[in-house]
C-alpha positions in Angstrom: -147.5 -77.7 70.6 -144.1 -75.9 72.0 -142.0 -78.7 70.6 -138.2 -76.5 71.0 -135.4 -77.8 68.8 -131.7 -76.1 68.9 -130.4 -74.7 65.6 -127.0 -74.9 65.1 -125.0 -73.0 62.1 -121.3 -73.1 61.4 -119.7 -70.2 59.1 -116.7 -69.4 58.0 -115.6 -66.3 60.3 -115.6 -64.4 57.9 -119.6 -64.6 57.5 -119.4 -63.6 61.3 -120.9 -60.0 61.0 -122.8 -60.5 58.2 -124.8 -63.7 59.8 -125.5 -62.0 63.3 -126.5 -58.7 61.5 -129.2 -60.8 60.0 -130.1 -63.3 63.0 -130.5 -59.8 64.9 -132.8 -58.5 62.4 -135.6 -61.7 62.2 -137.5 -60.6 65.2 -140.1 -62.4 64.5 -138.4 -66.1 65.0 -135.6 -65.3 66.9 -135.1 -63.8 69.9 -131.5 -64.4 71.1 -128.5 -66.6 70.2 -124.9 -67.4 71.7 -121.8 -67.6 69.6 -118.2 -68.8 70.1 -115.2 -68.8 67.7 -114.3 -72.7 66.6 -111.9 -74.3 64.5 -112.8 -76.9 61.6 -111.0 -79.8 61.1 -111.4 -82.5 58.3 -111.4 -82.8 54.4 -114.5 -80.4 53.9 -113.3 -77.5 56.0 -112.5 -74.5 53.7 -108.9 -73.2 54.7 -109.2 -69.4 53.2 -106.3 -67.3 54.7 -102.8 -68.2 55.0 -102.6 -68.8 59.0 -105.4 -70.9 58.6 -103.2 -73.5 56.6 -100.4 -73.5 58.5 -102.7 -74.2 61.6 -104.7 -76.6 59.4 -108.0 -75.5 60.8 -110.7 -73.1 59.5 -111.2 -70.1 61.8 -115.4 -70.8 61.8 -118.1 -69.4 64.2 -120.3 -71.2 65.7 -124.0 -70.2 66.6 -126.6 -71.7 68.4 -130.4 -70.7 69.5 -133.3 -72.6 71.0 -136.5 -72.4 68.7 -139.8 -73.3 68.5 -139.8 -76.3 65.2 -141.8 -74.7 63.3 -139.9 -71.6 63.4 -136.5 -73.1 63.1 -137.9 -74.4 59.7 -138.9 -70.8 58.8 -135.8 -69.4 59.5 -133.9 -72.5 58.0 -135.8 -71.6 54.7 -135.1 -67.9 55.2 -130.7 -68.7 55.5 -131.3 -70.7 52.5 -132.2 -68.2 50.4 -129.9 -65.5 52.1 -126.8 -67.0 52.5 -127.1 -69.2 49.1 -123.5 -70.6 47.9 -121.9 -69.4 51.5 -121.3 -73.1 53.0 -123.2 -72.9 56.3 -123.5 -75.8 58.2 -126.4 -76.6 60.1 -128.0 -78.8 62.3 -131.3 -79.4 64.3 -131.1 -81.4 67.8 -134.4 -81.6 69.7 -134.6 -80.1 73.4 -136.6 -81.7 76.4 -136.5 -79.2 78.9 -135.9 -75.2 78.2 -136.3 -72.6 80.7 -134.5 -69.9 82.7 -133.0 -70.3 86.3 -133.6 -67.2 87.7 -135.0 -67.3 91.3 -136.0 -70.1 94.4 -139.6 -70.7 92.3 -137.2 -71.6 88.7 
């Protein structure tokens, strides 16, 4: 069953290279992802640096990537393990409809 879900992780920014060095590198769940930069707000976010207190907000990236379910689970299990301790935030959302528009037949 292709049952797709979007994964959605939060990091501090500081995680930035770190995290997409190691999305790149599972090939065998994922095979692309978009990011952004953010800005957490609220009494959990983790205000690190100096400028980040003044502006009361969190300098965070944001990631997300369409996934088969099964394979958001793997992976889910996988950043568990690897990024133990690091405060990622996460979230699963199901997806009806996933495709490419790409030509007159799309």
């Amino acid at each position: 069953m292709n049952v797709f879900v979007c994964l959605t992780l939060i990091a501090p920014r500081s995680l930035r290279d770190e995290l997409f060095d190691y999305l790149s590198g599972q090939e065998d769940i994922v095979s692309g992802f978009t990011a952004s930069e953010a800005a957490g707000h609220g009494r959990d976010a983790k205000l690190q640096t100096p400028a980040e207190r003044v502006r009361g907000e969190a300098e965070e990236v944001l990631v997300r990537m369409i996934l088969r379910e099964p394979d958001a689970t793997r992976l889910l299990d996988r950043l568990k393990e690897a990024f133990a301790g690091s405060r990622l935030v996460y979230w699963l959302m199901p997806v009806t409809q996933f495709g490419l528009i790409d030509g007159p037949e799309s």
